[in-house]
C-alpha positions in Angstrom: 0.0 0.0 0.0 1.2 3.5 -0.8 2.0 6.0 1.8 -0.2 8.8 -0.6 -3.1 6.4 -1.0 -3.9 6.9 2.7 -6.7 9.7 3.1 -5.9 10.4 6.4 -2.0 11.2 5.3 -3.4 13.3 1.8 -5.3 15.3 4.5 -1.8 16.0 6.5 -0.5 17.0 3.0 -2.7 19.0 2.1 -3.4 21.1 5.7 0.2 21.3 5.3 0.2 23.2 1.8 -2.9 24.9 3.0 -1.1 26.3 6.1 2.4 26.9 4.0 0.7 29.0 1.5 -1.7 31.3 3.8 1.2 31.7 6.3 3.6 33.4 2.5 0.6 35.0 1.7 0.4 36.8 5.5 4.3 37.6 5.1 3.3 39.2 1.4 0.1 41.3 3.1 2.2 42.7 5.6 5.2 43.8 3.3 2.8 45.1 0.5 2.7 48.4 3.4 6.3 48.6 3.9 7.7 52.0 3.6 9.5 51.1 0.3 8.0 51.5 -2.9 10.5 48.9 -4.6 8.9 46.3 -1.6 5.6 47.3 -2.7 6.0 46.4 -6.5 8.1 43.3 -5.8 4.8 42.4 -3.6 2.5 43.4 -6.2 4.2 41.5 -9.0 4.5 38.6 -7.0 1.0 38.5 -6.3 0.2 38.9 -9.8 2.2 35.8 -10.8 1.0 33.7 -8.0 -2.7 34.5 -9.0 -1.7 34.0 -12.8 -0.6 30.3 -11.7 -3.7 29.3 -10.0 -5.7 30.8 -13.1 -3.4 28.2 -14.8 -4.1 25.4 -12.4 -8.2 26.5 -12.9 -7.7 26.6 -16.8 -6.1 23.3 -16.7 -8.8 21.4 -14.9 -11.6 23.1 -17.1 -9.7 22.4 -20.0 -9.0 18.4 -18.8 -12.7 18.2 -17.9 -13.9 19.3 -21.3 -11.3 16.8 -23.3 -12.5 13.7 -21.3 -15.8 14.0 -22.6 -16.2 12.7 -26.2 -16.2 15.6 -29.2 -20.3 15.2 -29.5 -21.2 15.5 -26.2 -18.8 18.4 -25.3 -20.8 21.7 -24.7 -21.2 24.4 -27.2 -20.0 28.1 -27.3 -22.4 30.3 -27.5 -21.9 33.0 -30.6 -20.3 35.8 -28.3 -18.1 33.3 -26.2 -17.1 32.3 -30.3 -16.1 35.8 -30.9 -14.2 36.1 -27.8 -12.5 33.0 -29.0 -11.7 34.4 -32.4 -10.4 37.7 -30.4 -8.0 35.8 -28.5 -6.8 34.4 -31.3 -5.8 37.8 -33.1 -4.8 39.5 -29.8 -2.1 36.9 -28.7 -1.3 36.1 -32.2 -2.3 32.2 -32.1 -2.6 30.1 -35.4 -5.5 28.0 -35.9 -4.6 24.8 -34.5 -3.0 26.1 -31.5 -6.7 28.1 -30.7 -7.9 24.6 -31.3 -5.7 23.0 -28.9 -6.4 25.2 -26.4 -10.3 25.5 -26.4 -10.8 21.5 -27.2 -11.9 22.2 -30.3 -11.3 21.0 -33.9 -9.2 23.2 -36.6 -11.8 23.1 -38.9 -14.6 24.8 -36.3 -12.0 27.3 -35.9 -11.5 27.9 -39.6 -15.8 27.9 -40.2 -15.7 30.8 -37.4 -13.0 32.4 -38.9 -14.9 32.2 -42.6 -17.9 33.2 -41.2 -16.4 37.0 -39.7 -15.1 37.1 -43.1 -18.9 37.0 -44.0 -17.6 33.9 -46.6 -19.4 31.3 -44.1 -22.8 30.7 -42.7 -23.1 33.7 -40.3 -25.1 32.4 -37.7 -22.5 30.7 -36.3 -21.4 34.4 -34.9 -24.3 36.1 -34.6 -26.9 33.7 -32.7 -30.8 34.0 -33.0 -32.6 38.0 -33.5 -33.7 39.3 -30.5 -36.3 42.2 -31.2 -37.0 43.1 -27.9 -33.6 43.9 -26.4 -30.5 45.3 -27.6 -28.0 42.6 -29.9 -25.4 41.0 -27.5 -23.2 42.3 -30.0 -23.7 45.8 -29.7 -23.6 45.2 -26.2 -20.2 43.4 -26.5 -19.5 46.8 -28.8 -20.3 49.3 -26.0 -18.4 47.2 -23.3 -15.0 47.1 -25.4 -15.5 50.9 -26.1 -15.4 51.3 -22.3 -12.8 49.4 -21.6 -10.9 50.5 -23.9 -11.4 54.3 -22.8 -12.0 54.1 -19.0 -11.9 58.2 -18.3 -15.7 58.1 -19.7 -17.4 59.2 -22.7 -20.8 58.8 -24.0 -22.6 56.9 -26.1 -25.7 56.5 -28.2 -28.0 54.3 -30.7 -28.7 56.3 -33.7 -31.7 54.7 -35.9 -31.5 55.9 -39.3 -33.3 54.5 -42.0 -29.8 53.6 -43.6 -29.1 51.6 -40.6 -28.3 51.3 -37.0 -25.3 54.0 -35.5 -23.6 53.5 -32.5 -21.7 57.0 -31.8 -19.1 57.0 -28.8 -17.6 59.9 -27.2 -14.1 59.0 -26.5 -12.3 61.8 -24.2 -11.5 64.0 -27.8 -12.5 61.0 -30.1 -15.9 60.1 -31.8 -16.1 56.5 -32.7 -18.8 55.5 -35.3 -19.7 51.9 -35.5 -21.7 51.6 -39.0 -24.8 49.3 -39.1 -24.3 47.7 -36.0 
């Protein structure tokens, strides 16, 4: 019999790590007020990396959850989650099969997305059922980039023209026009 296949020794292990980790994160809280501003960012950056490696840890379970199921009985993405997908993609410079690697997918769903926000493939893969009754998730995906993207405020507003849908975004000394939203 292992020593590790004992539950009441994991437990020891694990109280152990437990106690380990809250006792370096007690040390970190207290030198994140020392006088020195160098001691602060060191503390700050180190936070940031240990919080980055238990995003990991978190990705990494979601990620081997979804590949133990079989490819037709793995959840879909909905069309926004989709674009985020495809946003990724572009942002951190990714090629297809990598983005298909790392979202459990196959190249060729990537590639059909891809086609279809070239408008060269079946577009509701994107852009989901018509709501009339509410505003488009992807205007609303629209407005929330806009304000992350300028954070000191601005405007915005829904111009209905019969030539189309305008959103118009006041940007500190920019106006942003999205056409035909």
């Amino acid at each position: 019999m292992s020593l590790l296949s004992s539950a009441t020794v994991l437990r020891l292990v694990d109280s152990m790590a437990i106690l380990l980790s809250q006792a370096y994160q007690l040390a970190r809280e207290r030198l994140a007020y020392a006088g020195s501003p160098i001691l602060r960012l060191l503390v700050q950056r180190d936070q940031e990396g240990t919080e980055g490696d238990l995003l990991r840890r978190e990705l990494a379970i979601f990620r081997a959850q979804r590949e133990s199921l079989p490819p037709h009985r793995r959840p879909d993405y909905r069309p926004e989650q989709r674009l985020a997908i495809l946003q990724l993609r572009r942002l951190r410079g990714w090629s297809v099969k990598k983005t298909a690697k790392h979202f459990v997918l196959h190249r060729n769903t990537i590639r059909a997305w891809i086609r279809s926000a070239e408008g060269k493939g079946r577009l509701s893969l994107l852009n989901g059922a018509v709501v009339w009754n509410r505003i488009d998730d992807a205007v609303r995906w629209a407005i929330h980039e806009l304000r992350r993207l300028c954070p000191g405020g601005g405007g915005f507003s829904l111009d209905i023209h019969p030539g189309g849908i305008f959103l118009v975004f006041l940007c500190d000394e920019y106006v942003i026009i999205c056409n035909e939203v």
